[in-house]
C-alpha positions as CSV (number, residue, x, y, z in Angstrom):
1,X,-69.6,-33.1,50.8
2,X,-67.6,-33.3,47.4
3,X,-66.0,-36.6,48.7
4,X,-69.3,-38.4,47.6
5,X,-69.7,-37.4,44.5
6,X,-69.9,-40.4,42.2
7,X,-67.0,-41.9,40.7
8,X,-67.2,-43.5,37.0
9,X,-67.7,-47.3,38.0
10,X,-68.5,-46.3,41.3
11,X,-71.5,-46.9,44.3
12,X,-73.9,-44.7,43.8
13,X,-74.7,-44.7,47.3
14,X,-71.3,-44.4,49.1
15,X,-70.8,-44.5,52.7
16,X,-69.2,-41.7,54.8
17,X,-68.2,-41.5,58.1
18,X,-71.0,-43.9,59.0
19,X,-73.7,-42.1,56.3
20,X,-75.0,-43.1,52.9
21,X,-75.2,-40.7,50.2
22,X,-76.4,-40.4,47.1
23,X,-73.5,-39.5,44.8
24,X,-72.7,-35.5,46.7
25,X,-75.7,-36.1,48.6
26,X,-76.6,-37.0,52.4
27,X,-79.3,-39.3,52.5
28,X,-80.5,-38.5,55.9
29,X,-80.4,-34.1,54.4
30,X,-83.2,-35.5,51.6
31,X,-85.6,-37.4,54.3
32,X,-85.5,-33.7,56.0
33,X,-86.5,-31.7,53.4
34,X,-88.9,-34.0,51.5
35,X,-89.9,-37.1,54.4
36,X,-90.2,-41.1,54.5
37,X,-91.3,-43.3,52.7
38,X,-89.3,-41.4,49.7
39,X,-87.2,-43.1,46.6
40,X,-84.1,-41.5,45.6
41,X,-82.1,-42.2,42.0
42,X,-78.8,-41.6,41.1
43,X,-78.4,-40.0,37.2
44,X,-74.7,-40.3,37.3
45,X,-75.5,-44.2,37.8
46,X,-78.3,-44.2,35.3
47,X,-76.1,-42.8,32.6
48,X,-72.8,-44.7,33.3
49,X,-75.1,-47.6,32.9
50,X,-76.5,-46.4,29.7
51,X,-73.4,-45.3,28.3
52,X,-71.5,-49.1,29.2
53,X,-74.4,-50.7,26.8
54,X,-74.3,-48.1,24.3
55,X,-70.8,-48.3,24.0
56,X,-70.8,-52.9,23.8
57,X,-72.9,-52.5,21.4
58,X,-71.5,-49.6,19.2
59,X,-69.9,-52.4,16.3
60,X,-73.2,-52.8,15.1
61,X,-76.0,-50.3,14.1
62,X,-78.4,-50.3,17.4
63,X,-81.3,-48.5,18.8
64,X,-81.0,-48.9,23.0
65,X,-85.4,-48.2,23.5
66,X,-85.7,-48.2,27.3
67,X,-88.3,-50.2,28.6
68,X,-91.2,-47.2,30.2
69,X,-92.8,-50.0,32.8
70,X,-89.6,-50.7,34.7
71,X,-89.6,-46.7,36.1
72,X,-91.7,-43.9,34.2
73,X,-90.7,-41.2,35.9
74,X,-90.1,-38.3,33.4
75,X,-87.2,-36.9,35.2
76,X,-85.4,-40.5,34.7
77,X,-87.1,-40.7,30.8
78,X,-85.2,-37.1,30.0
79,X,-82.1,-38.3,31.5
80,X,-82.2,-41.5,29.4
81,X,-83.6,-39.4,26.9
82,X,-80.8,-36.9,26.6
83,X,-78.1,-40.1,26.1
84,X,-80.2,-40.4,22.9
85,X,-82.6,-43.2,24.2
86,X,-85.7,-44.6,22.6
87,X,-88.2,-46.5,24.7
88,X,-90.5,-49.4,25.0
89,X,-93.7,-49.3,25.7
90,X,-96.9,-51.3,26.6
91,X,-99.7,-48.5,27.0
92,X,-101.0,-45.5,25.6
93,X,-100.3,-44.1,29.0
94,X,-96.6,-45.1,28.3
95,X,-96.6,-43.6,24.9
96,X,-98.4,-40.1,26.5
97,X,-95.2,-40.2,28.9
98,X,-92.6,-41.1,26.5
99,X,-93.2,-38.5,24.0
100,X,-93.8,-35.9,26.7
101,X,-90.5,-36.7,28.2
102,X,-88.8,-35.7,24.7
103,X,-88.1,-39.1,23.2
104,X,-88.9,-39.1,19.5
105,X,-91.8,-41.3,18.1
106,X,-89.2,-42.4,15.8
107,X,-87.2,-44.2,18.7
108,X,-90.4,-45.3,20.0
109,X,-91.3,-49.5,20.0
110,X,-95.2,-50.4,21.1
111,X,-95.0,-53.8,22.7
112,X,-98.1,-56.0,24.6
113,X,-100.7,-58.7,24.2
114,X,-103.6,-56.1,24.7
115,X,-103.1,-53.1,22.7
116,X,-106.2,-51.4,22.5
117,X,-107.6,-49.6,19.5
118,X,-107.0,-46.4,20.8
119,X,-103.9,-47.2,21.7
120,X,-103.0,-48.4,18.6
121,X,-105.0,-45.6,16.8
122,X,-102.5,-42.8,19.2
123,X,-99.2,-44.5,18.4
124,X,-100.1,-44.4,14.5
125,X,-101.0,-41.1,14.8
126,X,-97.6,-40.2,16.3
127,X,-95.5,-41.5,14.0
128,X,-93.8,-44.6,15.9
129,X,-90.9,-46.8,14.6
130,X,-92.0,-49.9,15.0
131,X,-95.1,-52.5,16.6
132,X,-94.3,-55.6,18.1
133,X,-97.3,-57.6,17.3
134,X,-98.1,-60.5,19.6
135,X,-101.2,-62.1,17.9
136,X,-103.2,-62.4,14.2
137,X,-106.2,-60.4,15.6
138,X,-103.8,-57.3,16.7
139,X,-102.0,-57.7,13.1
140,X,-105.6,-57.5,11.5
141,X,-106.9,-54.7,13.8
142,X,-104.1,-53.0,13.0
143,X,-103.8,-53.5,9.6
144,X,-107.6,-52.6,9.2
145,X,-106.8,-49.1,11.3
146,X,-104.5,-48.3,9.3
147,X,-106.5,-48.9,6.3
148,X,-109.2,-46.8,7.5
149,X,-106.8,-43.6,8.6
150,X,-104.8,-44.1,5.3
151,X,-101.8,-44.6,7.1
152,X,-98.8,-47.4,7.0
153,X,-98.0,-49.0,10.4
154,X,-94.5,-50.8,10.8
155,X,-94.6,-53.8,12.4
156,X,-91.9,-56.4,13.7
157,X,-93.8,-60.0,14.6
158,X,-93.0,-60.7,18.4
159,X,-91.8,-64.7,18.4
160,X,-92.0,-66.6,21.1
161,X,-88.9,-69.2,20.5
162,X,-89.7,-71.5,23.1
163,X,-86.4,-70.6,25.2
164,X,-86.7,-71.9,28.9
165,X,-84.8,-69.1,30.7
166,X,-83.3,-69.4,34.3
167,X,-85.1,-66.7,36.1
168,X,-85.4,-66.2,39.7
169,X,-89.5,-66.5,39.5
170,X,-91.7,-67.9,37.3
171,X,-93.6,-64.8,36.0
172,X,-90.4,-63.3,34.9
173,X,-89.6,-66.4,32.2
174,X,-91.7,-65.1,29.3
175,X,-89.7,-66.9,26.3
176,X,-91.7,-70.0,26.5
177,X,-94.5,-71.7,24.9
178,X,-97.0,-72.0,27.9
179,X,-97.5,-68.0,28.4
180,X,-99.3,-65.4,27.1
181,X,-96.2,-63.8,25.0
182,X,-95.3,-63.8,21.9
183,X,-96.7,-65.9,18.1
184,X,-96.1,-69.6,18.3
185,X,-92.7,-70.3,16.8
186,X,-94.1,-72.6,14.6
187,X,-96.4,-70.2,13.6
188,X,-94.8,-66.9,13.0
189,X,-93.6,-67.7,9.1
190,X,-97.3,-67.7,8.4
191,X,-98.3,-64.8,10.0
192,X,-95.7,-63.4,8.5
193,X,-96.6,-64.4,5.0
194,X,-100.2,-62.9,5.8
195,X,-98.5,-59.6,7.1
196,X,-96.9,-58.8,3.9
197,X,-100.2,-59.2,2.3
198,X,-102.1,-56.9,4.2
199,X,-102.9,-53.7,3.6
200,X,-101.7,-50.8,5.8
201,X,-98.7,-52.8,7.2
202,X,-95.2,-53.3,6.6
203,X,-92.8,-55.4,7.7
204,X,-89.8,-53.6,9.5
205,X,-88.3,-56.3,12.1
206,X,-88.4,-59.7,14.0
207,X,-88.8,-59.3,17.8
208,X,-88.4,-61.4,20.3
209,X,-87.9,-61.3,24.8
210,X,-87.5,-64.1,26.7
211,X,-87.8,-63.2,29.9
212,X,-86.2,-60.5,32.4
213,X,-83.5,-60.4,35.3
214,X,-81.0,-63.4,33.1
215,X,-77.8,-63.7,34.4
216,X,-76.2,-65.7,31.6
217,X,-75.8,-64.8,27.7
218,X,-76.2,-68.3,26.5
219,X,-80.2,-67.8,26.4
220,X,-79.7,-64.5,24.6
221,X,-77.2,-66.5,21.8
222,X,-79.9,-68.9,21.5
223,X,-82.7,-66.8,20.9
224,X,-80.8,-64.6,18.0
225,X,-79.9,-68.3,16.6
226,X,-83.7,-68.9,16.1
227,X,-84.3,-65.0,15.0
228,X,-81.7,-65.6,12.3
229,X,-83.2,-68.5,10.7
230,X,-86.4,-67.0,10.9
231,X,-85.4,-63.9,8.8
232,X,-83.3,-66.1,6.3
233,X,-86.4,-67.6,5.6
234,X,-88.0,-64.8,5.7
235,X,-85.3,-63.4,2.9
236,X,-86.1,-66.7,0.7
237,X,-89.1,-65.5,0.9
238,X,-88.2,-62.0,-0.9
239,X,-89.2,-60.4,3.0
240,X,-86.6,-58.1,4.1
241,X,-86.6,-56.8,7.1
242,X,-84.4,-54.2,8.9
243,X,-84.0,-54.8,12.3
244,X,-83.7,-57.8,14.9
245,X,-85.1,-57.3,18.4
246,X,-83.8,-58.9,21.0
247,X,-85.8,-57.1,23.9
248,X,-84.6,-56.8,27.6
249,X,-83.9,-59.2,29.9
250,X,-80.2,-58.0,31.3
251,X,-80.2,-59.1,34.7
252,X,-78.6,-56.7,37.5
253,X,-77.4,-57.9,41.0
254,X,-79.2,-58.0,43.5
255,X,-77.3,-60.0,46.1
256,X,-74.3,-58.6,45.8
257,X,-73.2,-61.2,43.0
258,X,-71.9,-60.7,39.6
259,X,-75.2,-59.1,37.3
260,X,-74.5,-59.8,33.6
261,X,-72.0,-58.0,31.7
262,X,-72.5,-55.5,29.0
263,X,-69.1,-56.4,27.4
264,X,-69.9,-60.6,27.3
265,X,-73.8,-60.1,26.1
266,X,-72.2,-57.6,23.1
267,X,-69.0,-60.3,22.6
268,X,-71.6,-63.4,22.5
269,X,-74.1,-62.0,20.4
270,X,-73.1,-59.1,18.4
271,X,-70.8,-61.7,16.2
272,X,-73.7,-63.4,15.1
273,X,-76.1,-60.0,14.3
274,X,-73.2,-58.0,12.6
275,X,-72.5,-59.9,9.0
276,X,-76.2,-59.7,8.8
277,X,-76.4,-55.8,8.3
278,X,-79.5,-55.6,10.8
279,X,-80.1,-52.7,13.4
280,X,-79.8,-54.5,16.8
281,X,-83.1,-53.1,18.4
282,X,-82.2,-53.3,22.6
283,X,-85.1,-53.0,25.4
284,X,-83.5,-53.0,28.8
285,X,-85.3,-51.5,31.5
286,X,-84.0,-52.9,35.3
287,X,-80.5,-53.0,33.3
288,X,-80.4,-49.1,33.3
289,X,-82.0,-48.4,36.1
290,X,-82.6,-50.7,38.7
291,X,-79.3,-50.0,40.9
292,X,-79.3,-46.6,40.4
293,X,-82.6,-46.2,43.4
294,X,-82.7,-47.1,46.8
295,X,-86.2,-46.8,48.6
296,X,-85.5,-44.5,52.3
297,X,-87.9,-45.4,54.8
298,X,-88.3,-44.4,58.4
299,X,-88.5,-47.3,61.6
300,X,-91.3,-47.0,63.4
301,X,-91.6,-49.8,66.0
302,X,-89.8,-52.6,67.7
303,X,-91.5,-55.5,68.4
304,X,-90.7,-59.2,69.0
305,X,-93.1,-62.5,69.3
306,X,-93.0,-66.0,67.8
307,X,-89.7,-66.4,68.2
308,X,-89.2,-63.5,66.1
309,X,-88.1,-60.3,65.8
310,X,-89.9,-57.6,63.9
311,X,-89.0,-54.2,62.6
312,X,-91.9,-52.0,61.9
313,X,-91.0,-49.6,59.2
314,X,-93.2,-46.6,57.5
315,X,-93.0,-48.4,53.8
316,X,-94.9,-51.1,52.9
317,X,-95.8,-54.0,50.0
318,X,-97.7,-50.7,48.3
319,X,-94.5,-49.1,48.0
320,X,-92.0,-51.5,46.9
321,X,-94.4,-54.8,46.4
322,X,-91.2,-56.9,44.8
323,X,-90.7,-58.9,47.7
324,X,-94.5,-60.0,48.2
325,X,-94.5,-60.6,44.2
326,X,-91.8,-62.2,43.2
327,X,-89.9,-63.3,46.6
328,X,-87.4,-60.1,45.2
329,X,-84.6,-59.7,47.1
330,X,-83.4,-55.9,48.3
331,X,-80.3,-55.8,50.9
332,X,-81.4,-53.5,53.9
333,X,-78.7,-50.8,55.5
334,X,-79.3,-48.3,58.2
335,X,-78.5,-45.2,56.6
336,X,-76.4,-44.2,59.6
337,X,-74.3,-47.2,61.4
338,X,-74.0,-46.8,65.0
339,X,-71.8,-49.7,65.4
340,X,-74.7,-52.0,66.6
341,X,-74.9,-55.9,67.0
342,X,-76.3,-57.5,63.8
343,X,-79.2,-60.3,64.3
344,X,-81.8,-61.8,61.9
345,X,-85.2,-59.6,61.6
346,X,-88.4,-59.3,59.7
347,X,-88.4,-55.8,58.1
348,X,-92.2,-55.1,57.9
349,X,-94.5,-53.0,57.2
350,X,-97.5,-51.5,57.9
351,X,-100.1,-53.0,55.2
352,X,-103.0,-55.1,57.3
353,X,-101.6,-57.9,54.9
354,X,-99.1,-60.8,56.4
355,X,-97.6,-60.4,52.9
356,X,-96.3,-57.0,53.6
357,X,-92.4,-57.6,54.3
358,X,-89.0,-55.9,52.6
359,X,-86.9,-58.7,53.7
360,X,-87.6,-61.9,56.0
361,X,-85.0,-63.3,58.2
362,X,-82.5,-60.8,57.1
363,X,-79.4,-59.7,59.4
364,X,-78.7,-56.0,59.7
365,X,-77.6,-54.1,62.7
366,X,-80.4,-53.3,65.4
367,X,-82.2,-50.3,64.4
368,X,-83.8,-47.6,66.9
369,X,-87.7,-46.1,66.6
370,X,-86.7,-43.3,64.2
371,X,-83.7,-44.4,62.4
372,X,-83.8,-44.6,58.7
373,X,-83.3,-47.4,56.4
374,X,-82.2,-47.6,52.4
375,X,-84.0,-50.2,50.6
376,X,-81.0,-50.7,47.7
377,X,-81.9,-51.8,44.6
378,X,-85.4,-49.9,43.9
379,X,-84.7,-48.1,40.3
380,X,-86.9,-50.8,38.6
381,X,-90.4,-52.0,39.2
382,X,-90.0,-49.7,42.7
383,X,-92.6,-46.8,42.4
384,X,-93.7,-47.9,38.8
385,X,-95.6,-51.5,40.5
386,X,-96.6,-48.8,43.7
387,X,-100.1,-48.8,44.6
388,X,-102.5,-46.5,46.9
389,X,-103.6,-50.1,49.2
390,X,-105.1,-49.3,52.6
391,X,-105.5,-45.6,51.1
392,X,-101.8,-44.7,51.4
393,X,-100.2,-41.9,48.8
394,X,-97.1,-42.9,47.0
395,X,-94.0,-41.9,48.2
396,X,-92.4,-39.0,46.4
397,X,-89.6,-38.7,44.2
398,X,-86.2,-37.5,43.9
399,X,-83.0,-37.3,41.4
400,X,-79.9,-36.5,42.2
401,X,-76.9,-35.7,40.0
402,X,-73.7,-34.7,41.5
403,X,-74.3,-32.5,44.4
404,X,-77.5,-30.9,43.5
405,X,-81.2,-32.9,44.5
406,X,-84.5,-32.3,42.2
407,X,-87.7,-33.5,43.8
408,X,-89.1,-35.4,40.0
409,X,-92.7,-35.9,41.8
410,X,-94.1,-35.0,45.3
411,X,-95.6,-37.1,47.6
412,X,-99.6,-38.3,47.1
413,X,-101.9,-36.2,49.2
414,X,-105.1,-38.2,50.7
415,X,-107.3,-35.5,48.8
416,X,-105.7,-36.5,45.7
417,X,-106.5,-40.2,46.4
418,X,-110.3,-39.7,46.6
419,X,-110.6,-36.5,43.6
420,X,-111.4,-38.6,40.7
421,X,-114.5,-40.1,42.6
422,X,-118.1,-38.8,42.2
423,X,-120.2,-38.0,45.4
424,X,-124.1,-38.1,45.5
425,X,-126.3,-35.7,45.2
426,X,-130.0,-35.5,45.3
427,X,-129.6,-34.5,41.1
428,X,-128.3,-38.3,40.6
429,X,-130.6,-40.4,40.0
430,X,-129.5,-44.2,39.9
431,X,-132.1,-46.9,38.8
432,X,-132.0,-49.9,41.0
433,X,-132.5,-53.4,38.9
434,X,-134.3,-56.2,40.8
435,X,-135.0,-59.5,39.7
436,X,-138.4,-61.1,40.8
437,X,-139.9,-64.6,41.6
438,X,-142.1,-66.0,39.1
């Protein structure tokens, strides 16, 4: 089994003999102990990954703060956490997860339009390094909580710079003036300017993200371009700040193409940041993570109409909802070849939804009622976008480093999916409103 074992720069999930592993691991030996629909991640991959960045970016003083939406599951935050990783967050659910996964406040960046008071109130309390305000009533709500608790909160304005970034969808481009992210370019020295004024805040940073999955550095170039006169005249202004971030956004491959390199972003960008002094301030989530899972799911049925042919699989759009989303795109490969003529299928689901497809149209060798599949490319936005639709349990969980597989959460039960709800009892009573004619 030693032969799989991950190699630096390697496939995480080699093939052997005909079988996919996971680094010393036989895919098919993890469905029997711990069943379909199940997602498997690769450490080895997770910290090569983290360690390529780390090192592109080691000219300049950096903080790498992994970005908690793209996969929260604490066995991947300790790994990262371990490399000496901060994180990214966007709830106090995120923050609650962060810290208990062993990443210090101090590494810790609070970013999001809706930041609730509580929220806001919890990440004081622990201590963070820095929030990335996106509006003038968070940077008053803020600045009048921390009033209130006697506390200082350090904030870095998040700028939206107007950037129209080639993504493949819509709802990842985030960089320009028509969504909900980010202050107005044209409107960020002022809210600045108030910041500095208000009690309870100082300024720490200038933040910006443009938009995630980007494939080319010259939108990243441009966006520290606008950061940089932004803090100079920031620094006319006698406002110092320490550090510039430049969020995520690192794009990975998904095709099988050529995902953006660590070694060009660092070559294009970090000779602009470094005569500045500044801590570069990183937030890459699907960058670390995203090739390092592949989803394993189990076919089910055969079937063909329409002029099409359909395989019926075990996991659905509640598992792995990317390709309903965002049109996502996740190669498909029997976890054991049999030699088998490829044709063009529909890789479906069983969701009571005509949305509910992995792939469309997609070419992979004929698969058999009870073979397995490996979904590649699941370590982001996999089981952290997962829902319980048409009352199913999420699929459970499982890391693998070397040769040795830990199960990081079990599989939903249908009990757990109905314990948080109240039942009636003859004790409750619930007034009934009704409107009457006049």
């Amino acid at each position: 089994m030693g032969e799989g074992i991950l190699s630096v720069g390697g496939d995480p999930f080699p093939r052997q003999d005909g079988v996919l592993f996971c680094e010393g691991v036989p895919l098919p030996d993890l469905v029997a102990r711990w069943g379909t629909p199940l997602y498997v991640y690769s450490a080895t991959a997770i910290r090569e990954r983290y360690t390529e960045l780390d090192t592109a970016l080691a000219p300049v003083p950096h903080l790498i703060a992994y970005s908690v939406k793209a996969n929260g599951n604490l066995g991947v935050l300790r790994t990262l956490a371990a490399m000496g990783a901060g994180a990214d967050i966007v709830s106090g659910g995120e923050l609650h997860r962060a810290l208990l996964a062993g990443i210090p406040a101090e590494r810790i960046v609070f970013s999001g339009v809706g930041k609730t008071v509580n929220e806001l109130a919890a990440a004081l309390d622990a201590g963070i390094r820095c929030f990335n305000v996106e509006s003038e009533g968070e940077l008053r709500a803020l600045s009048d909580l921390a009033e209130m608790t006697d506390r200082t909160a350090p904030v870095a304005l998040r700028v939206n710079p107007n950037i129209e970034t080639p993504t493949p969808h819509a709802y990842t481009r985030t960089g320009h003036a028509a969504t909900k992210f980010g202050i107005p370019a044209e409107d960020a020295l002022r809210l600045y300017r108030l910041a500095v004024r208000l009690p309870g805040i100082r300024v720490v940073g200038v933040d910006a993200h443009i938009g995630s999955q980007i494939l080319e550095v010259e939108p990243f170039r441009r966006a520290v371009v606008h950061l940089l006169e932004l803090i100079e005249q920031l620094r006319m202004d006698g406002v110092e700040v320490e550090h510039l971030d430049l969020g995520g956004g690192l794009g990975i491959s998904y095709e099988g193409g050529e995902a953006i390199s660590a070694a060009a972003f660092a070559e294009t960008v970090l000779s602009l940041i470094e005569p500045t002094g500044l801590t570069l301030v990183m937030e890459p989530g699907r960058y670390l993570v995203g090739e390092a899972g592949v989803l394993l799911t189990r076919v089910l049925y055969m079937k063909e109409g329409g002029g099409k042919r359909f395989v019926i699989i075990d996991a659905g759009m509640n598992d792995l909802l990317r390709p309903s989303h965002y049109a996502g795109y996740h190669a498909v490969d029997p976890v054991e070849t049999h030699g088998r003529l490829r044709v063009p299928v529909d890789v479906v689901g069983p969701i009571c939804e005509t949305g509910d497809f992995l792939a469309l149209d997609r070419e992979i060798e004929l698969s058999e009622p009870g073979e397995l599949l490996a979904i590649r490319t699941v370590g982001a936005y996999g089981f952290s976008m997962s829902s319980t639709y048409n009352q199913r349990p999420r699929p459970a969980e499982v890391l693998v480093d070397r040769e040795s597989a830990h199960l990081v959460r079990r599989r939903e039960t249908v009990d757990e999916l109905v314990a948080a709800e109240l039942a009636l009892s003859d004790e409750i009573t619930i007034p009934i409103l009704t409107t009457h004619e006049s």
